[in-house]
C-alpha positions in Angstrom: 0.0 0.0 0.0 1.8 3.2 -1.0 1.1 7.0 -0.6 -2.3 7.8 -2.1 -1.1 11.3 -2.6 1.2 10.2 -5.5 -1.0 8.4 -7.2 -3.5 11.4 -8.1 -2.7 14.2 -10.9 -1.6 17.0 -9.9 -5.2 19.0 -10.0 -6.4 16.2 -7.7 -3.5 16.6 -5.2 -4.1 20.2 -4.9 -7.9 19.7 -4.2 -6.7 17.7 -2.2 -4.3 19.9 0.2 -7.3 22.8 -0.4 -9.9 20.4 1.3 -7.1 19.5 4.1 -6.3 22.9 4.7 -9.7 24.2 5.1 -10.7 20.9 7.3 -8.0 21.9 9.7 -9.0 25.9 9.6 -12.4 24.7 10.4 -11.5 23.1 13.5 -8.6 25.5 14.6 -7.4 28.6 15.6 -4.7 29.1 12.7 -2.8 31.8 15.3 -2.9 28.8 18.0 -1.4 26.5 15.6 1.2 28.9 14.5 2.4 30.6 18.4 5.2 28.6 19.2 6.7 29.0 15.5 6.2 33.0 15.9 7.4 32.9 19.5 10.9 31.3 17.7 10.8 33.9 15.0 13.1 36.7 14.7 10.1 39.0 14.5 9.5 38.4 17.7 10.3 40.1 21.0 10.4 36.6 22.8 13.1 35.4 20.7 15.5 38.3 21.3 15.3 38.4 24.9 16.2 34.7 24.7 18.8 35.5 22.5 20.5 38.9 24.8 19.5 37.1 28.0 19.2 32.6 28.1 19.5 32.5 31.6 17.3 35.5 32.7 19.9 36.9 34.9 19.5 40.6 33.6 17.0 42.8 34.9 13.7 43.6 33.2 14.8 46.9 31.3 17.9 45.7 30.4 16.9 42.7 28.9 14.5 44.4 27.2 17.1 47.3 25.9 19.8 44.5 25.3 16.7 42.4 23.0 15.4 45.7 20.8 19.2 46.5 19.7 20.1 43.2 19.1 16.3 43.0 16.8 17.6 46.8 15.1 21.0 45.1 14.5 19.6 41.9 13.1 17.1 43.6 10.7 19.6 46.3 9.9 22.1 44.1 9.0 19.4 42.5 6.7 18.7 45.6 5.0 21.9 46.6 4.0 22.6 42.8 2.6 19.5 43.3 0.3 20.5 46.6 -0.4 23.8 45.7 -1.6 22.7 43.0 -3.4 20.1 45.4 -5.5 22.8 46.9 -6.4 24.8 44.3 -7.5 21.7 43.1 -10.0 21.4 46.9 -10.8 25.2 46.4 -11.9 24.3 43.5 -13.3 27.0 41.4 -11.6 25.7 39.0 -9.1 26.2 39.1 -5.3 
C-alpha cells in the first residue's frame, strides 16, 4: 500500500491539500497553531530576549534594551545585505 497522494494528478492533489487545509482551519485557531513558530521567530520580542539574555539573569529593562538592539541590529544588517545586493543586479553582476 503506497502514498495515495502520489497516485493522483496534480489538480487532484491540490484539491486535495485545499480540502485538508480548510478541514483543519475549520476546527482550529490558525494563530494557536502557528504561536510557538512565531514565539521562535526573529520578528518576535520573545526570541531576542532569549537571544540577549538565556539564563534570565538581567534585569527587566535591560533585557529588554539589550533584545530591541540586538532586533535593530539583526534587521539592519538584513537591509543593507539586500541593499547591496540590488545593487549588485542593478550592476548586473551578481552578489
Amino acid at each position: 500500500m503506497g502514498n495515495y497522494l502520489l497516485d493522483l494528478e496534480p489538480a487532484q492533489r491540490s484539491l486535495q491539500a485545499r480540502l485538508a487545509a480548510s478541514a483543519k482551519h475549520a476546527r482550529t485557531d490558525g494563530r494557536e497553531a502557528t504561536a510557538a513558530a512565531r514565539a521562535a521567530s526573529p520578528g518576535s520580542d520573545e526570541y531576542w530576549i532569549a537571544k540577549v539574555d538565556p539564563n534570565g539573569e538581567l534585569d527587566v529593562k535591560e533585557r529588554e534594551k539589550r533584545a530591541r538592539n540586538a532586533k535593530r541590529e539583526h534587521f539592519t544588517r538584513m537591509a543593507l545585505r539586500s541593499a547591496k545586493a540590488r545593487a549588485a543586479r542593478a550592476a548586473g553582476g551578481a552578489e
